[in-house]
matplotlib code that plots the C-alpha trace (Angstrom):
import matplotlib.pyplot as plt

x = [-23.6, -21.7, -23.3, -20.3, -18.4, -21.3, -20.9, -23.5, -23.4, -21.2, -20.4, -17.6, -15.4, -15.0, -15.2, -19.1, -20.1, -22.8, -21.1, -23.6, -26.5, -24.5, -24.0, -27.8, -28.4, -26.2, -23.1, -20.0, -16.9, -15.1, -12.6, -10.3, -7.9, -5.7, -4.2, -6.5, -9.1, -8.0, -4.7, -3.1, -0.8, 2.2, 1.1, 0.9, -2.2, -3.1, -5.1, -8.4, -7.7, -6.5, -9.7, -11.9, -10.7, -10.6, -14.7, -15.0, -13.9, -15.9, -19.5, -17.9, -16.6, -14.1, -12.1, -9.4, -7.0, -6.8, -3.7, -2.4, 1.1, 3.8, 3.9, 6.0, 3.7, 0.7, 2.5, 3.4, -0.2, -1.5, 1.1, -1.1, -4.6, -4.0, -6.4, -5.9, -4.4, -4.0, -1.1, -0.2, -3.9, -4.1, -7.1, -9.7, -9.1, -12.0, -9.3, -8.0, -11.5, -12.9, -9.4, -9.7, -13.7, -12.3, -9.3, -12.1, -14.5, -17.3, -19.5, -19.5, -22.6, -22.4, -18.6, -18.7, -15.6, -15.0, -12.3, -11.9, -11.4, -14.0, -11.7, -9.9, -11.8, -15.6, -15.1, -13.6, -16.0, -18.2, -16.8, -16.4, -20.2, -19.2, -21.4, -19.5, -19.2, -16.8, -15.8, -13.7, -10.2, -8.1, -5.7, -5.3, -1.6, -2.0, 0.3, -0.7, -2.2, -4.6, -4.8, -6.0, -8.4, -9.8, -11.3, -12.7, -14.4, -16.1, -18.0, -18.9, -20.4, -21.6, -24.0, -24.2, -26.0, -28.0, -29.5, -29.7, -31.7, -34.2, -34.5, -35.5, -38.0, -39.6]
y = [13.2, 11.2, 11.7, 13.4, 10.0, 7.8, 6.0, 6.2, 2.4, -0.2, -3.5, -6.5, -5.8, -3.9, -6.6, -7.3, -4.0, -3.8, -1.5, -2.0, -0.9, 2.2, 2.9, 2.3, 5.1, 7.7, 7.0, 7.9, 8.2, 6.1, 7.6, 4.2, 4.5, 1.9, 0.2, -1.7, -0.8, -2.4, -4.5, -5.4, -2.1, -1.9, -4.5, -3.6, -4.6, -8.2, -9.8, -9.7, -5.1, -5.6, -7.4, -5.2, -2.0, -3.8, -4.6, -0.4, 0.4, -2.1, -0.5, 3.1, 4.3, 7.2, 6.2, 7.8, 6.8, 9.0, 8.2, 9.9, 8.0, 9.3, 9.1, 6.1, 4.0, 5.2, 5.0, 1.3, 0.6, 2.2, 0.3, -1.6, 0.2, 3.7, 5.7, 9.2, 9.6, 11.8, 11.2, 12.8, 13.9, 14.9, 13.1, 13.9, 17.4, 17.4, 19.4, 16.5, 14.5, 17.5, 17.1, 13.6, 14.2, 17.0, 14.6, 12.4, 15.2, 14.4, 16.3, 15.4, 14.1, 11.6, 10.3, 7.7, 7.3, 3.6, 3.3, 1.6, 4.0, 6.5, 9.1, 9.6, 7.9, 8.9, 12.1, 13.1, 12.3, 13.5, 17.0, 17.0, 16.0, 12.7, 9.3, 6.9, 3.5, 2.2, -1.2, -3.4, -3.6, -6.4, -7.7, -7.1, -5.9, -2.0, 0.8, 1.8, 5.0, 3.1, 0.1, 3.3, 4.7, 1.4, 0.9, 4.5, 3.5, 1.0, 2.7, 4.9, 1.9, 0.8, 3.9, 3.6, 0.2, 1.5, 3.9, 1.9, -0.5, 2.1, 3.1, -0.6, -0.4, 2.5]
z = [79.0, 76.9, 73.0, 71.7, 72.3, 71.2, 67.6, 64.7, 64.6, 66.2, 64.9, 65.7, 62.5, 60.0, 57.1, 58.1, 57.2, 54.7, 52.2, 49.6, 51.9, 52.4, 49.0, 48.5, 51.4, 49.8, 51.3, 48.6, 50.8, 53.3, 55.8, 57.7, 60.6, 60.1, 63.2, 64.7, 62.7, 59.3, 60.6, 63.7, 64.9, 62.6, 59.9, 56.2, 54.1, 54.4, 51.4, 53.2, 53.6, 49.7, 48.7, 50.8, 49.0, 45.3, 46.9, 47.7, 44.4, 42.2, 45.0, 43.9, 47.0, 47.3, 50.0, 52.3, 55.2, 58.3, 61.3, 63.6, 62.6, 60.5, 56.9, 56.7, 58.6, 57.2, 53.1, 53.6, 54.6, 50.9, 49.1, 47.0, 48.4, 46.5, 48.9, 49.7, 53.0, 55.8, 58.4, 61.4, 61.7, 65.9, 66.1, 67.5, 66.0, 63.0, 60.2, 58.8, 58.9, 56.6, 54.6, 54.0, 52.8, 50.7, 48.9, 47.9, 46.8, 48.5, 51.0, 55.0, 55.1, 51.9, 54.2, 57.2, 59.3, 60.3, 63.5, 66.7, 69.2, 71.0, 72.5, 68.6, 66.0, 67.2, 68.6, 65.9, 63.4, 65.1, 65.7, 62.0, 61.3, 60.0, 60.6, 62.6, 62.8, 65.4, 65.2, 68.3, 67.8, 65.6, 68.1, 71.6, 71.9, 72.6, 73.1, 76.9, 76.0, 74.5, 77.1, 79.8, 76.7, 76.6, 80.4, 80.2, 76.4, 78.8, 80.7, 77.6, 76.2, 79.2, 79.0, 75.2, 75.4, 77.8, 75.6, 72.6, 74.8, 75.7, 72.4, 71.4, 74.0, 73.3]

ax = plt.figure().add_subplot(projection="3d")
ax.plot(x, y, z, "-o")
ax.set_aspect("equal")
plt.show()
């Protein structure tokens, strides 16, 4: 009922993601939201996103930035990353996923998208036939859009752990 929304993997943050095992499976592109994802909403690149992407670089990752903010937002983020970048992307509309995997030259299935949200992040990548890894959010402090998103994104993992239960017990 609910696979469309359901995440390839899910884990607490995106800096303890295994990038090297991914690299090791095939994996050659990266595609980040930002807010909440990477930063707090609205914060620029902090020296632990900096040190991450240096990290992405030296693995050999392509990598890409995908928001549905406005450029502004979105360029004072990549100040000092230098990924490609996609803004005012409508997620969950799959275009601008298959955009950003394009920018880095590098084939859907070889990109993973890492974001925090299921009804934008996820879906999308997954409409676009992109692995997903969705990760819980930075901060708390939401625009409330989001804060409604959020108590329906329970009960989609509700059902999600669930699954992934039955699966270990099969």
């Amino acid at each position: 009922m609910f696979e469309k929304l359901y995440p390839d993997a899910w884990v607490a943050s995106t800096y303890d993601i295994p990038f090297e095992k991914l690299y090791r499976k095939g994996y050659r592109g990266i595609i980040f939201d930002i807010d909440n994802t990477l930063v707090p909403h609205g914060a620029p690149a902090d020296a632990r996103a900096e040190a991450l992407f240096a990290r992405l670089k030296e693995i050999g990752f392509a990598f890409a930035l995908i928001s549905n903010n406005k450029g502004p937002r979105v360029q004072m983020f990549n100040e000092n990353i230098h990924a490609y970048t996609v803004c005012d992307a409508h997620k969950p509309s799959p275009v601008n996923y298959l955009k950003a995997a394009a920018l880095m030259d590098v084939p859907k299935d070889k990109v993973l998208f890492i974001g925090d949200q299921i009804f934008t992040d996820i879906l999308g990548a997954h409409m676009a036939g992109i692995y997903s890894i969705l990760v819980q959010p930075i901060h708390p402090k939401e625009e409330i859009q989001i804060v409604f998103k959020r108590k329906l994104e329970k009960i989609v993992l509700y059902f999600y752990k669930k699954k992934r239960q039955r699966e270990k017990n099969s």
